[in-house]
Phi, psi and omega in degrees: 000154198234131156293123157259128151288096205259086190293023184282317195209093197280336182263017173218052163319119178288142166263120163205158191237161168291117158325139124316135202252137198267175180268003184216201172211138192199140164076235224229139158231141199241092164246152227251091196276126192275045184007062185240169198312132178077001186305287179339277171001295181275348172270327166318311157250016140291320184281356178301277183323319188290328203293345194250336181272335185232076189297291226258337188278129190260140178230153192231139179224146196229140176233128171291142179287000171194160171282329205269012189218139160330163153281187162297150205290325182279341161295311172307318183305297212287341171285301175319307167311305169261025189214151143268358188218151119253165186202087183307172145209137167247164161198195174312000000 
C-alpha cells in the first residue's frame, strides 16, 4: 500500500488508497488551473505535448476562481461529469 500525504491537516491523518491507473489514456482529459500565477503557462504547454502523443483525445480546460480555496463544488461536478482524467497544474 502506498502512502499519501495530506498537508491540510496533520493532527487528523486521512487513510486513503491510490485509483488504480488504466493503461492507456483515452476520451476528455480536463485540465484544471488552480489560478496562481503561470499555472495557464504549464497547462498550455502540457495540452501542446499531450495533444501530439494523443491525437483522439478532446482536453477541456477549467479554472478555480481562486488558489487559495477548494474548487467549488459546482465546478467539480462539472469536470466529473465531462471528463475521464484530470491534471491539475499550479505554478509559480
Amino acid at each position: 500500500m502506498t502512502t499519501l500525504l495530506d498537508p491540510t491537516d496533520e493532527r487528523v491523518p486521512v487513510e486513503r488508497t491510490i485509483t488504480p491507473r488504466p493503461s492507456t489514456i483515452k476520451g476528455n482529459v480536463a485540465f484544471l488551473d488552480i489560478s496562481k500565477p503561470r499555472g495557464n503557462v504549464l497547462i498550455d504547454r502540457l495540452e501542446e505535448r499531450m495533444a501530439e502523443r494523443l491525437p483522439e483525445v478532446t482536453f477541456n480546460r477549467y479554472a478555480k476562481p481562486t488558489f487559495t480555496k477548494p474548487a467549488p463544488e459546482e465546478l467539480r461536478q462539472q469536470i466529473q461529469e465531462a471528463n475521464d482524467f484530470v491534471v491539475e497544474a499550479l505554478a509559480d
